[in-house]
C-alpha angles and dihedrals in degrees: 000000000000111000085238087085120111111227085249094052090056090043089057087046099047088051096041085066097031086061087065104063119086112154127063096250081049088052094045094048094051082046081059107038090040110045093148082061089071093045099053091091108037093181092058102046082065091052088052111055077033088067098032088051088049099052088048097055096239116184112201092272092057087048094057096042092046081053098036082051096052086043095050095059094258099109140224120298107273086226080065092052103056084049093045093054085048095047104043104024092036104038111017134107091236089068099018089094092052122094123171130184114260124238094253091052099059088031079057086057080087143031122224084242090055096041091052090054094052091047095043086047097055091038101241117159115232108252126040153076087287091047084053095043093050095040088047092045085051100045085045091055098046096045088055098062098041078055089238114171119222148145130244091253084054098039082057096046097046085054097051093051088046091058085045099056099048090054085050090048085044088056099051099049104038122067111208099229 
């Protein structure tokens, strides 16, 4: 993260990847890689471990040991920072105002029939670095003028499930003779 950032470009970043993880071990590994993340909305990251400490019951022993243990380079508890990426990327002021376009919405730019004849007319082949490149470069370009907003990963994912579900399409609709 570069310091030319305006707070709301890291805030777009930071919810561009976020986005991403969907699973616990995702959301633990973006708690680890991200950690400014965490720190954009002070406030907030109070109210977080305020919460966390209240549904599990924490007296003010528990409190200080759960602290002492992230200071002394052991961490936070992975089941804190699930709720903590819940709480504060999910929930809080600092991203409430991001929205981003889903997968499923810049994969739908384009259908698989209409995917097959651009690739047939430019004589692609259907799997590939070049069939990436071409279906990317589409779903880019499509998503730019809807005025989608998206990240590279999900640029690329978008992109993989495209070319999948074009072979699936193929599939369906083709019989192998």
């Amino acid at each position: 993260m570069t310091k030319k950032q305006t707070l709301e470009q890291q805030i777009q970043q930071y919810w561009n990847i976020a986005q991403l993880c969907k699973t616990n071990k995702q959301k633990i590994t973006f708690f680890n890689e991200n950690q400014e993340a965490f720190k954009l909305d002070p406030d907030v990251v109070e109210d977080a471990k305020n919460e966390y400490w209240e549904q599990q019951g924490m007296d003010d022993d528990d409190i200080e040991e759960f602290e002492e243990s992230a200071l002394l380079g052991d961490g936070y508890p992975d089941e804190y920072k699930v709720f903590a990426f819940d709480f504060l990327i999910t929930s809080s002021k600092a991203y409430s105002t991001m929205t981003t376009s889903s997968l499923e919405e810049i994969v739908g730019l384009i259908s698989p029939e209409k995917l097959q004849e651009k690739l047939d007319n430019e004589g692609i082949s259907y799997s590939g670095s070049e069939a990436e490149d071409e279906v990317m470069l589409i779903l880019e370009r499509r998503a730019k003028k809807k005025g989608l907003n998206f990240s590279e990963d999900v640029l690329e994912a978008a992109t993989k499930n495209a070319l999948q579900e074009m072979r699936d399409w193929i599939d369906d609709n083709y019989e192998i003779t």
